[in-house]
C-alpha positions, 0 to 999 in steps of 0.5 A: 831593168829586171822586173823579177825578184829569185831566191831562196826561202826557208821555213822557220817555223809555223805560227797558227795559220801562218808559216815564217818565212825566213828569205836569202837570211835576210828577212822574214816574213808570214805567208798563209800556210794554205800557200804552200805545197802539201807536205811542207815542213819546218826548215824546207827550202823554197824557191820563190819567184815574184814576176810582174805581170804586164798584160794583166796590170794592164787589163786590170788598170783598163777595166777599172778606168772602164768601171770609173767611165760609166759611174760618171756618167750614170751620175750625170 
């Protein structure tokens, strides 16, 4: 199973803070404008690629399970 998610974007228009986000003529949704490359525009095309990270979910669900560790135990 792929753990990835392509395609292309477009940007709809820019409301305040945030840019729509038109994805494959599908759907939309609001990205923080900070988020995008300087210069982008209105009706610019993105390419966007979503991974899943593995090795960092998997540091990350360790420390917290570390942090839960010596709660409990300082609670004893």
């Amino acid at each position: 199973m792929d753990n990835s998610l392509q395609g292309l974007c477009i940007i709809d228009r820019f409301e305040e803070a945030y840019a729509v986000i038109e994805f494959e003529g599908r759907s939309t949704f609001d990205l923080p404008r900070s988020l995008l490359p300087a210069g982008a525009a209105e009706g610019d095309v993105l390419r966007l690629a979503i991974t899943i990270d593995h090795e960092e979910t998997k540091r990350r669900q360790e420390q917290a399970e570390a942090m839960l560790q010596e709660l409990m135990k300082t609670e004893e």
